[in-house]
C-alpha positions as CSV (number, residue, x, y, z in Angstrom):
1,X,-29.6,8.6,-7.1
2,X,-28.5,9.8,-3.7
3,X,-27.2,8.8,-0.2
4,X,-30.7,9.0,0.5
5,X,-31.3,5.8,-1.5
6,X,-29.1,2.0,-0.5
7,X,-29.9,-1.8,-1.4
8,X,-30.8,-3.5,1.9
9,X,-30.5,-7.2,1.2
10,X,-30.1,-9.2,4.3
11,X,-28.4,-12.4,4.2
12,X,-29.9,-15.3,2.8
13,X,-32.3,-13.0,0.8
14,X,-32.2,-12.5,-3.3
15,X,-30.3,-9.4,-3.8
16,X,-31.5,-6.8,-6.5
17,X,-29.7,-4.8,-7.7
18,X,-32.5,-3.3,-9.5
19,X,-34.6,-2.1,-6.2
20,X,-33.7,0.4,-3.7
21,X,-35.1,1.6,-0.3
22,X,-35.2,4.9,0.8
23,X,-33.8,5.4,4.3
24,X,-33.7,9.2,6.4
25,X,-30.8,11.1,6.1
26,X,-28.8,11.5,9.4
27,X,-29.0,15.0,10.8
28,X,-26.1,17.7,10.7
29,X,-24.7,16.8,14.5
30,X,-21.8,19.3,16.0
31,X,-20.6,16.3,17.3
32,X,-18.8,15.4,14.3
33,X,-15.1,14.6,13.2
34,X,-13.6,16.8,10.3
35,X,-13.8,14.2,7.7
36,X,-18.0,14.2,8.8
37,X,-18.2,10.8,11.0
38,X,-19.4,10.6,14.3
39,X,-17.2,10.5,17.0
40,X,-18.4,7.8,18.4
41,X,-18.4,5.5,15.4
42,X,-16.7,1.9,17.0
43,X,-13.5,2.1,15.6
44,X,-13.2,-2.1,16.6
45,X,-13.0,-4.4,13.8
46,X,-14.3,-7.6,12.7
47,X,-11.2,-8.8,12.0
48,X,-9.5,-7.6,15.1
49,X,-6.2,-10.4,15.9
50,X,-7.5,-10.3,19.7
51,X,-9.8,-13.9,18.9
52,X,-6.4,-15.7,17.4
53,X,-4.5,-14.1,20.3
54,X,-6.6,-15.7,22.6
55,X,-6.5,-18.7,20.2
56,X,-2.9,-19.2,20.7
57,X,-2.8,-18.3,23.8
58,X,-4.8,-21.5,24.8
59,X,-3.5,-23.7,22.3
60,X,0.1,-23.1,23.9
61,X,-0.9,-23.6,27.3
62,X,-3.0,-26.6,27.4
63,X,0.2,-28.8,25.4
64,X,2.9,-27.1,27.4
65,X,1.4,-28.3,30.4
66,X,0.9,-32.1,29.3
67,X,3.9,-32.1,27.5
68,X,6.4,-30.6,30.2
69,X,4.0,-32.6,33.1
70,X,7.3,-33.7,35.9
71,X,9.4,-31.3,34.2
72,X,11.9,-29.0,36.4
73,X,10.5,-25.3,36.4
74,X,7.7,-26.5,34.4
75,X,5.0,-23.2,35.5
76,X,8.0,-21.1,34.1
77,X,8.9,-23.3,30.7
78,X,5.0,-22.8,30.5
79,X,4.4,-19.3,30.8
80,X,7.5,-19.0,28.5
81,X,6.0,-21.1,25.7
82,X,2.4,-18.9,26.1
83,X,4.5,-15.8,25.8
84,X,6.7,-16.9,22.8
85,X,3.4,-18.4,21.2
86,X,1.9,-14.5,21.4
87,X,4.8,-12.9,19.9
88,X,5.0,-15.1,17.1
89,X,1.4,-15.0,16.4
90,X,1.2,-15.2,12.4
91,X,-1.5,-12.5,11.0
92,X,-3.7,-14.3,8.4
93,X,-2.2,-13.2,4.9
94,X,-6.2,-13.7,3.4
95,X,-9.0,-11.5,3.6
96,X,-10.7,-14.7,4.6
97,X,-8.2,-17.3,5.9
98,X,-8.3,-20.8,6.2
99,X,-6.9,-23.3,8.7
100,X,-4.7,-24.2,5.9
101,X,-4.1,-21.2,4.9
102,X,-2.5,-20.3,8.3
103,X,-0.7,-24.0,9.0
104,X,2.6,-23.5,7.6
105,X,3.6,-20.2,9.5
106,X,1.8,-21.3,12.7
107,X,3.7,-24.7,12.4
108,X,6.7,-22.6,11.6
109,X,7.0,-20.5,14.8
110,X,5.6,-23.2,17.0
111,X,8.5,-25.0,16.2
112,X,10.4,-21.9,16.4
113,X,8.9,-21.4,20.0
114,X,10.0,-25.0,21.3
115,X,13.2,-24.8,20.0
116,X,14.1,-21.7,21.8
117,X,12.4,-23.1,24.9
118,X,14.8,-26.5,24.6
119,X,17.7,-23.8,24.2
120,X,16.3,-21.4,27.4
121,X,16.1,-24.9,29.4
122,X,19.7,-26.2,28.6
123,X,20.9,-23.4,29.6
124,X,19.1,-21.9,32.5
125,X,19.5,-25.7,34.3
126,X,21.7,-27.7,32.0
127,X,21.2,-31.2,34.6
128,X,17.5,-30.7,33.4
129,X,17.6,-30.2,29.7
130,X,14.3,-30.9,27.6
131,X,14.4,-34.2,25.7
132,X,14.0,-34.7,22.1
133,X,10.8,-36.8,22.8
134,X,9.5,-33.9,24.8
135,X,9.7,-31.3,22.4
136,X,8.6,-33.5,19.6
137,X,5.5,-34.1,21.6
138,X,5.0,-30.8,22.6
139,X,5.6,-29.4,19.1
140,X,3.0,-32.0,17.9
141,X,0.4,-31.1,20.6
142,X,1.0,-27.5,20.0
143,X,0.4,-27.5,16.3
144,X,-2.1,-29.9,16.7
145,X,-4.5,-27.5,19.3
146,X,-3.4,-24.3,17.4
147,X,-4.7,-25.3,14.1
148,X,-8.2,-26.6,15.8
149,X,-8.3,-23.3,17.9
150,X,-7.7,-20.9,15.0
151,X,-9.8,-23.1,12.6
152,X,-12.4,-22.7,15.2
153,X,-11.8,-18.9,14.8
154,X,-12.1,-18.5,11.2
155,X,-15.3,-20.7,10.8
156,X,-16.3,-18.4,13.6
157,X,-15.7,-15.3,11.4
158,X,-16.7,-16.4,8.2
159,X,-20.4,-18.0,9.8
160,X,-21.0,-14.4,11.0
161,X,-19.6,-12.4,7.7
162,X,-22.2,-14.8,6.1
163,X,-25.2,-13.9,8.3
164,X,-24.1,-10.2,8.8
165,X,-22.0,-8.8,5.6
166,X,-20.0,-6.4,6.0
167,X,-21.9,-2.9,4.0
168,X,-19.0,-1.7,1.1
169,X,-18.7,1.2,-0.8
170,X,-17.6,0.7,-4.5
171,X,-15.6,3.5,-5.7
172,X,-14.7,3.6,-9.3
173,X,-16.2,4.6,-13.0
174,X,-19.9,3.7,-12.6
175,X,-20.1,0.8,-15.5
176,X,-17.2,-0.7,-13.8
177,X,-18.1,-0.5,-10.2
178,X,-21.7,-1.4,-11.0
179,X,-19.8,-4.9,-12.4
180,X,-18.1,-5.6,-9.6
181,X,-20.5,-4.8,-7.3
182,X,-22.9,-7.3,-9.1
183,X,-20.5,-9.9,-9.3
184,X,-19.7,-9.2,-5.2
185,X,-23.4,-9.6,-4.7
186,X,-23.6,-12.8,-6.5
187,X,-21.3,-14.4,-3.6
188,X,-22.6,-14.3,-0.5
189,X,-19.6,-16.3,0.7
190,X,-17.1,-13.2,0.2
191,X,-18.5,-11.3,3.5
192,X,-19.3,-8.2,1.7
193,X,-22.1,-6.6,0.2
194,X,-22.0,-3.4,-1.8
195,X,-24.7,-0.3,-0.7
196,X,-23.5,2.3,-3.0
197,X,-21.2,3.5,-5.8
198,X,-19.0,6.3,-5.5
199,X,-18.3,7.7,-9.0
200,X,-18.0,11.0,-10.3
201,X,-19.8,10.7,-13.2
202,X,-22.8,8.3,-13.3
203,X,-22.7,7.9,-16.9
204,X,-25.8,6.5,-17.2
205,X,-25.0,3.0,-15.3
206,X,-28.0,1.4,-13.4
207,X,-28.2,-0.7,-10.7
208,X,-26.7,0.8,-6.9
209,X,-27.0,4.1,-6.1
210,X,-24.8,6.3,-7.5
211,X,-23.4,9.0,-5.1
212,X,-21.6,11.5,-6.9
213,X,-19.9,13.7,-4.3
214,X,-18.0,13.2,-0.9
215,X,-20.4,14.4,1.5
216,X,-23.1,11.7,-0.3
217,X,-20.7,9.5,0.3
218,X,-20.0,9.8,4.0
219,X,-23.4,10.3,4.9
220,X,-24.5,6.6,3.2
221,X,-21.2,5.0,4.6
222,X,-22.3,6.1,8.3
223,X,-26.1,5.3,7.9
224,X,-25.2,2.0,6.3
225,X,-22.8,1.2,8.7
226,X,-19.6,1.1,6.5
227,X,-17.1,-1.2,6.7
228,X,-14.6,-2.1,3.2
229,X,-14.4,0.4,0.5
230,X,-13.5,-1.2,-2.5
231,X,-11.4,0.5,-5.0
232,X,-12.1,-0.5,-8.6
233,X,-10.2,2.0,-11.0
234,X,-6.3,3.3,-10.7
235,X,-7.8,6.6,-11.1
236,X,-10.4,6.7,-8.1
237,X,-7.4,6.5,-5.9
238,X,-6.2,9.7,-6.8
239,X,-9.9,11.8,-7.2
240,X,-11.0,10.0,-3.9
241,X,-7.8,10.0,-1.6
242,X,-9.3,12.5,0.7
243,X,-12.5,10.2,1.1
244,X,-10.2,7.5,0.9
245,X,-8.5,8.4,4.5
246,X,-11.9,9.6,5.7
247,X,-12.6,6.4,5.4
248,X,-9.8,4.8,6.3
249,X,-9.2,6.9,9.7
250,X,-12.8,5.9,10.8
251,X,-12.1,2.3,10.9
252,X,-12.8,0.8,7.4
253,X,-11.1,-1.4,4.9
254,X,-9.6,-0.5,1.7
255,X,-9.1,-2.5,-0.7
256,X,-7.7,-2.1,-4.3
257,X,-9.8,-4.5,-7.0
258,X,-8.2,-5.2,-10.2
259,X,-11.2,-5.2,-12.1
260,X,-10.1,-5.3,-15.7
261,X,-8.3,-9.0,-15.1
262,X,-10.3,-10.4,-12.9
263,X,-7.6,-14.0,-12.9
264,X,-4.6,-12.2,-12.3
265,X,-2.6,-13.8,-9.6
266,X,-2.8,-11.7,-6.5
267,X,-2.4,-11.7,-2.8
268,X,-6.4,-12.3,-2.2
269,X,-9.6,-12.6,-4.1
270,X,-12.9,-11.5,-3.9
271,X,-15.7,-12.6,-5.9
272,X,-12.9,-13.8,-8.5
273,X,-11.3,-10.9,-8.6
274,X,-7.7,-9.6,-7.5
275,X,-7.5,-7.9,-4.9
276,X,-5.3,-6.0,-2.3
277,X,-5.7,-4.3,0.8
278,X,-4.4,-0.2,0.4
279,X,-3.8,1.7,3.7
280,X,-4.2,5.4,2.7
281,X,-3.8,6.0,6.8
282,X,-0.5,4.7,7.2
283,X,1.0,6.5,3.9
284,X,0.2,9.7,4.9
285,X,1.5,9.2,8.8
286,X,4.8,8.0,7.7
287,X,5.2,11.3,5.5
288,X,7.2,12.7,8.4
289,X,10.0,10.2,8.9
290,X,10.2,10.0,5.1
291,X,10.7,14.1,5.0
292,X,13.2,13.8,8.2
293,X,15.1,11.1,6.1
294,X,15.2,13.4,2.8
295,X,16.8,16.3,4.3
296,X,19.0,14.6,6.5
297,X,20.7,12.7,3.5
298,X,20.0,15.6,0.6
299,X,21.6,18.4,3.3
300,X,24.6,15.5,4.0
301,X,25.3,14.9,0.3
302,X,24.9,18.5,-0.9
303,X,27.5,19.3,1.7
304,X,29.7,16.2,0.9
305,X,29.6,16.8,-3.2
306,X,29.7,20.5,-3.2
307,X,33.4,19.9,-4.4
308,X,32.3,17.8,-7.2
309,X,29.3,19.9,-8.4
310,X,31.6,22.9,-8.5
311,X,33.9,21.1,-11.3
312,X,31.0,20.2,-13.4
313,X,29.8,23.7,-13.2
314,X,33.0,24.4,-14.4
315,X,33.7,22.9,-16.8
316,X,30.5,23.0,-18.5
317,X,31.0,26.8,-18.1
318,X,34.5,26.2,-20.1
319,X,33.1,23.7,-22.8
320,X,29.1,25.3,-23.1
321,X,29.3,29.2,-22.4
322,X,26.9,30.5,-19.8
323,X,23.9,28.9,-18.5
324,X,25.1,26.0,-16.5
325,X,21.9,25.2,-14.9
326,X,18.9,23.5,-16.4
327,X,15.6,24.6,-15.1
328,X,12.2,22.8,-16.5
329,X,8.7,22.8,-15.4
330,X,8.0,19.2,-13.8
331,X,4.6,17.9,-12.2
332,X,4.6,16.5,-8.5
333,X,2.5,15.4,-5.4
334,X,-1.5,16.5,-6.1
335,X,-0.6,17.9,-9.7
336,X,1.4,21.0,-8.3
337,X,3.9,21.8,-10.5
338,X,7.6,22.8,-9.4
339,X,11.2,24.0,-11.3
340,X,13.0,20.9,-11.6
341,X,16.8,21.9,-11.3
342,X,19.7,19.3,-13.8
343,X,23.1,20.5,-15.1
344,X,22.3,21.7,-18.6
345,X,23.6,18.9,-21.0
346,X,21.8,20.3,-24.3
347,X,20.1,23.3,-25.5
348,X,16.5,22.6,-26.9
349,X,15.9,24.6,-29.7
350,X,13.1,27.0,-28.2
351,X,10.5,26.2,-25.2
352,X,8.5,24.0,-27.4
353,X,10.6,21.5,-28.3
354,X,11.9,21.8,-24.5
355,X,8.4,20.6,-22.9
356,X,7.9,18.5,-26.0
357,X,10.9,16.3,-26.6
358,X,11.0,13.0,-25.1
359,X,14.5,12.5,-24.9
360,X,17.9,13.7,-26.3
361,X,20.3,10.8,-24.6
362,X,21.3,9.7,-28.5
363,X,22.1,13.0,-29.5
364,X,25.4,13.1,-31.5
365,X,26.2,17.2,-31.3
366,X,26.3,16.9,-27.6
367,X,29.2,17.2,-26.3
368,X,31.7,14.5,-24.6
369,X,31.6,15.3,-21.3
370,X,27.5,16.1,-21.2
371,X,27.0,12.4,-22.6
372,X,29.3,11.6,-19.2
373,X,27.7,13.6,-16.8
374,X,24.1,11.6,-18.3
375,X,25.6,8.5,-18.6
376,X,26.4,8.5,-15.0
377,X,23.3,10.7,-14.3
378,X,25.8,13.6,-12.5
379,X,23.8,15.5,-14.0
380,X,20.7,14.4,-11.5
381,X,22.7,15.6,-8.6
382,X,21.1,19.3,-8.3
383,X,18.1,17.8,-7.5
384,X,19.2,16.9,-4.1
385,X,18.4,20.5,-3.7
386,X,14.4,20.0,-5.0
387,X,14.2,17.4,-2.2
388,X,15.7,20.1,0.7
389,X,13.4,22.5,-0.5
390,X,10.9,19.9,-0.3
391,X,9.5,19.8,-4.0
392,X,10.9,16.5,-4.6
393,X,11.7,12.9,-1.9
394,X,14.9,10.9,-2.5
395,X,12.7,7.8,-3.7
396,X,9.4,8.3,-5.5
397,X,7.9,8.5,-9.6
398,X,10.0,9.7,-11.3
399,X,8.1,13.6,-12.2
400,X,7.4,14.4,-16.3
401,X,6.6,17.4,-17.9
402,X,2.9,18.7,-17.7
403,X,2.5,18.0,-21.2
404,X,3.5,14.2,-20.8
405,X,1.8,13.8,-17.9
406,X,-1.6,14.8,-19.8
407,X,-0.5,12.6,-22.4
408,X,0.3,9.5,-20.4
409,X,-2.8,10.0,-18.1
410,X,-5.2,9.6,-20.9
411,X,-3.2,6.1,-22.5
412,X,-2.4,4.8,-18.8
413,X,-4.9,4.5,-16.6
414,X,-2.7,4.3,-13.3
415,X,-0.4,6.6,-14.5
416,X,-2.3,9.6,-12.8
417,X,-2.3,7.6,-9.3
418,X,1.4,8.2,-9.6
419,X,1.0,11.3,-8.1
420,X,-0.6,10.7,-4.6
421,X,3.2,11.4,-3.5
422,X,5.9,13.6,-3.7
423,X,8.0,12.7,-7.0
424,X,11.4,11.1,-6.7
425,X,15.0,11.2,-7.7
426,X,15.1,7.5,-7.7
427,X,12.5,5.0,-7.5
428,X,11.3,1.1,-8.1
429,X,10.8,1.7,-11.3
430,X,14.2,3.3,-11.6
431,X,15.9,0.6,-9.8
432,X,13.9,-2.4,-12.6
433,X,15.7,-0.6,-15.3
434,X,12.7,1.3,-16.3
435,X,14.6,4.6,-17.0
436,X,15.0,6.5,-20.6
437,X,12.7,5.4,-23.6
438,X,10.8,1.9,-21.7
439,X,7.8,1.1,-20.9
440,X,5.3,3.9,-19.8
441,X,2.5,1.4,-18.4
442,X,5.3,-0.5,-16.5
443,X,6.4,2.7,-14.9
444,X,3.4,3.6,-13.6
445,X,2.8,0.1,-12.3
446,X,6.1,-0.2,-10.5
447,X,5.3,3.4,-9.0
448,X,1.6,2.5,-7.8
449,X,3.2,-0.2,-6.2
450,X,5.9,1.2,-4.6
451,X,3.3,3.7,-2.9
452,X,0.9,1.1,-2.0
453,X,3.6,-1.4,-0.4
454,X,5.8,1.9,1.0
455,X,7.2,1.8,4.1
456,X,10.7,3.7,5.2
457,X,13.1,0.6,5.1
458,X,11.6,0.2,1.4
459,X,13.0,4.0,0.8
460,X,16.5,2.8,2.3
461,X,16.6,0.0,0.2
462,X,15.9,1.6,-2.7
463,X,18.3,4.2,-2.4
464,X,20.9,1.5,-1.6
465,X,20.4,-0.2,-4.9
466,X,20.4,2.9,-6.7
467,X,23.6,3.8,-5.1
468,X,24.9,-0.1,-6.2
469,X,23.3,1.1,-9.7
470,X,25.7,3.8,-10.1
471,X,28.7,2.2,-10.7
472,X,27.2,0.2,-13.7
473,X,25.6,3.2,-15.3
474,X,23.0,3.4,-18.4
475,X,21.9,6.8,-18.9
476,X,18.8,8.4,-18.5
């Protein structure tokens, strides 16, 4: 099947997932973006914050007028209170929230918000400070007309999700995204209803059409009038990140489905199953601040240590002979491999065993100060320059030799999704313990992780904790 084929099952129809309807393909149009989406796709969406805005808006000004009614200044203490009630607008933490879901933050900064009026009040015209029964009573008001205003939003929302779905890609190994998309189209109530799966091999699986390259892909998300793609495999993160942003930049949803465990606690469900919303966007626009961070701090430290890496030079020179430097083959961002540079602490036997050999941090013949300069990973240090070259960030997966990397890619599923960014000196992983001989599969989970959650104050953090780490060391 093709983009040329979709399900069109309107709500409050039986959906199957047998049948198909053939639809015209849109026409080449020069009026096109580079990832193939009309320009003029509305980039608005459903679950836009203006409706709560609004929500809150209201709520705060119809109690701050009764409760503050003979008050001093009360237009001001009310257009205060509508103002603080905007800023501290909670954003729903659900893919479908519930009045309940939202009360405790929204009760939270309400009383937050009349608490700093009281404050503002005392001490803009101390003679005519706000009561305790008036901020109880406005509090109560407030939360009262909030919660009806924003439960009014959400049924609002969810009534319309039911009659109009939202059309959803499914991107993933065919027999898997096939699943979930039946099990998606089973619940109505979830908002969403799959038109197509994105898979590079169809192996076989029946049910939605199958589109098995990117340009199938965009056309059926544009004539179907995409909004969520849903993610159902590690690996489809990595094969599909250019569609992925495509996607992404022209307005839709991503969202990461943990497919394999459908009861595993998460931030959100759908259909049952975990599920997460990815931002491939906003990971590839913060590339540049993360880059101005790494050579500000490498070029600041390699000028700062060059004393220190000098003696270790020497006297591995003194104790080893010649051949101070270590240089191996490592894998990093998109598979590209790059010359990783350490302070040589051993000498593999030939090139084999140097590409092949997990790990040589127990090896007796090495000598004493090469199980320091590992212990306290010194020996790390020269790959400050890797991240001012820009091979390497300070924080990101740790990178492993091509023939690991094969090797762990075929027993971990995520472990090949480790790759979407540069690789790291330090990383969450790192920073968990996971260093030396642990865990593979909780590597690559702390990794994924760390790149779907990134932001550059996580980066700072982490490299403050590994900096904290150092003066306990464990080896490598």
């Amino acid at each position: 099947m093709t983009a040329e084929s979709t399900v069109p099952a309107p709500a409050g129809q039986p959906r199957d997932l047998g049948s198909s309807s053939a639809v015209s393909v849109l026409p080449p149009s020069t009026g096109t973006t580079g990832s193939g989406f009309p320009t003029g796709r509305p980039a608005t969406r459903p679950d836009s914050r203006a409706p709560l805005l609004v929500a809150d808006g209201a709520a705060a000004a119809l109690p701050g007028a009764l409760a503050l009614t003979g008050t001093p200044h009360q237009p001001l203490l009310a257009g205060l209170l509508v103002a603080a009630a905007l800023l501290l607008c909670p954003r729903p933490r659900r893919r479908l929230p519930g009045v309940l879901d939202d009360l405790p933050a929204l009760c939270g900064r309400i009383a937050v918000a009349w608490l700093a009026l009281g404050a503002f009040a005392a001490a803009y015209a101390p003679p005519h400070t706000l009561s305790a029964r008036t901020l109880l009573l406005g509090f109560l008001l407030h939360a009262a007309a909030g919660c009806a205003a924003r439960g009014a939003v959400h049924r609002r929302r969810r009534t319309a999700l039911l009659n109009h779905p939202r059309a959803a890609l499914v991107v993933g190994p065919a027999a898997t995204a096939q699943r979930v998309a039946s099990a998606v189209l089973r619940h109505p109530r979830c908002g969403v209803r799959p038109v197509g799966v994105v898979s590079d091999d169809p192996g076989g699986a029946t049910g939605l059409p199958v589109l098995t390259t990117q340009e199938e892909a965009r056309r059926a998300a544009v004539q179907n009038g995409v909004r969520d793609v849903l993610v159902v495999h590690p690996s489809a993160r990595t094969r599909q990140e250019s569609l992925l942003r495509a996607l992404a930049g022209a307005g839709c949803a991503v969202w990461e489905i943990d497919a394999e465990v459908p009861s595993y606690p998460g931030p959100d469900r759908l259909a049952g199953f975990s599920c997460r919303r990815l931002d491939p966007v906003r990971q590839r626009s913060g590339s540049v601040g993360k880059r101005v961070l790494d050579v500000t701090v490498s070029g600041v430290l390699l000028l700062l240590l060059s004393p220190l890496l000098l003696t270790c030079a020497t006297v591995l020179r003194v104790i080893g002979g010649p051949g101070v430097l270590f240089r191996q083959e490592r894998v990093g961002k998109d598979g590209r491999p790059f010359t990783l540079l350490k302070f040589r602490t051993h000498r593999p036997a030939d090139e084999h065993e140097s590409a092949t050999r997990w790990s040589v941090a127990d090896e007796r013949r090495m000598p004493w100060f090469c199980r320091f300069l590992r212990r306290t990973s010194l020996d790390e240090l020269l790959q400050l320059w890797n991240v001012l070259r820009g091979d390497m960030s300070l924080v990101g997966p740790r990178p492993e030799r091509p023939y690991f990397v094969a090797r762990f890619s075929r027993a971990h599923p995520g472990y090949a999704a480790r790759h979407r960014v540069p690789a790291g000196i330090t990383g969450l992983a790192q920073i968990n313990g996971l260093r030396g001989d642990t865990s593979i599969e909780d590597r690559a989970r702390f990794d994924n992780a760390y790149i779907d959650d990134w932001s550059l104050w996580h980066d700072v953090c982490i490299l403050l904790r590994t900096a904290v780490a150092l003066v306990r060391p464990t080896g490598s």
